[in-house]
N, C-alpha and C positions, 0 to 999 in steps of 0.2 A: 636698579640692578636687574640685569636678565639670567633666569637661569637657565638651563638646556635640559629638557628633557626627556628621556628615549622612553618608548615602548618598549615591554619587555619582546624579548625575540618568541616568535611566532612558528616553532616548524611547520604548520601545517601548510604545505603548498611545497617546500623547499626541494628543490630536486624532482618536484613529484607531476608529471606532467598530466594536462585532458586529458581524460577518456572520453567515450562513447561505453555506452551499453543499452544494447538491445536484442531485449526479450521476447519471445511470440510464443503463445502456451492457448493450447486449446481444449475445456474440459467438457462434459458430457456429464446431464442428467437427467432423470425420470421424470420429476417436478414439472410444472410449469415455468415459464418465463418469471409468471407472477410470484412463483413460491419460492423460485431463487432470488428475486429482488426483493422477498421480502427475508430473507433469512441474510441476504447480503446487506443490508440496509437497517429492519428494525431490529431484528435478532442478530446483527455482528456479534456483539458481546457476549451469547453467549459460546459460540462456533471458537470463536478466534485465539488461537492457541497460542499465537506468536507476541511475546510481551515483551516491552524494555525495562519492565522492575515487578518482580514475584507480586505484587497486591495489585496492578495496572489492570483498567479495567476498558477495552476500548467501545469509542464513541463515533458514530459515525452521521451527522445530520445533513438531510440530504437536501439539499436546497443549495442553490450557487453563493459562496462565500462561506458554508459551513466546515469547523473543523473538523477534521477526521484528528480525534487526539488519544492517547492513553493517560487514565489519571489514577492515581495512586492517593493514598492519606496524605503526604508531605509533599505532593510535587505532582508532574504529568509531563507529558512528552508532545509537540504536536507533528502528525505525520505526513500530513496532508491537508489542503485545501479544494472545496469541492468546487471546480470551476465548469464542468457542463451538466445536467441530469436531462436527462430524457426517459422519464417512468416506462414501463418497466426493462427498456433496450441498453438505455446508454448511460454509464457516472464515467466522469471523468474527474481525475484529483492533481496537485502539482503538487508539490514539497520535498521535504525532507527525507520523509520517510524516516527518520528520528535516525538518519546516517551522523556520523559525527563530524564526518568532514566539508567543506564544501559543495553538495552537489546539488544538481536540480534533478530532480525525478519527475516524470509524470508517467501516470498508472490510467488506460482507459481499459475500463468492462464491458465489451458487448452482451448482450444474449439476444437470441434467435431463438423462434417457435421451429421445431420438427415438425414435421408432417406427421410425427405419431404423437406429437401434445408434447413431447420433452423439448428440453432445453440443450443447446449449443452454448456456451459461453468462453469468449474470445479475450484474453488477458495480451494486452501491449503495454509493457515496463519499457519507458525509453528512459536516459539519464544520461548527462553532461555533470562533469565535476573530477573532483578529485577522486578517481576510484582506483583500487587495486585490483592483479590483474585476477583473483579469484571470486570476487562480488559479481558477475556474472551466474558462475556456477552455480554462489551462495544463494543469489535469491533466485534462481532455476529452484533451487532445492525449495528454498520456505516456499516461493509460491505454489508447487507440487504438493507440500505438507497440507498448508491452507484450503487448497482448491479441490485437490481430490482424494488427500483425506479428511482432512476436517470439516469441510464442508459436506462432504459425499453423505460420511455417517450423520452430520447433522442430519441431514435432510431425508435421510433413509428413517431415521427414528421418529421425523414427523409424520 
């Protein structure tokens, strides 16, 4: 005897067409190259203001293949995978981005030495998937919140 089985029905995709997004953000700091990579990298956790659950604690290990995840008491989020470093100029990451829907993100960090010892640091947010037409703005916004201010004051109070 066969029986038939269906999947339960799935919205996510339905009606909902590709996007594209992309992002180009460029911030400026006092620091060194070296002191933004290192406040980007060993001290993310504690700068990093933007959480997906009130106790999430983010992690970011730099090496190709590491996760960039948020982890909480019951659970964690992963956001990214770290697929290029080049100490202290280049991380590059792909993932989720702990998006709920479909999409592929990849997030690359430049920094540049100034000629007066600071830093340049070059944010490129590209992403395919299922996006709506405001997640542009929204992560214009976070990554602004992240880069120039949460980072800024970190590294001002080092």
């Amino acid at each position: 005897m066969s029986e038939h089985l269906d999947l339960p029905k799935d919205d996510v995709g339905d009606d909902l067409p590709l996007r594209e997004l992309s992002i180009s953000l460029v911030f400026a700091y006092r620091q060194t190259p070296v002191q933004v990579w290192r406040a980007l990298t060993e001290e993310i956790g504690v700068w990093w203001t933007e959480k997906v659950h009130p106790e999430a604690r983010t992690i970011l290990p730099v090496q190709p293949g590491g996760q960039w995840v948020q982890l909480w008491s019951n659970g964690g989020a992963l956001l990214g995978t770290v697929t290029h470093v080049h100490a202290p100029l280049l991380l590059r990451i792909s993932g989720p981005l702990a998006m709920t829907a479909p999409v592929n993100n990849t997030v690359e960090l430049r920094l540049e030495l100034m000629d007066s010892g600071s830093t340049r640091l070059k944010l490129e947010h590209l992403a395919l998937g299922i996006l709506h037409g405001t997640d542009e703005e929204s992560y214009t916004q976070v990554w602004n919140d992240l880069f120039d201010v949460a980072l800024t004051r970190y590294l001002d109070r080092c």
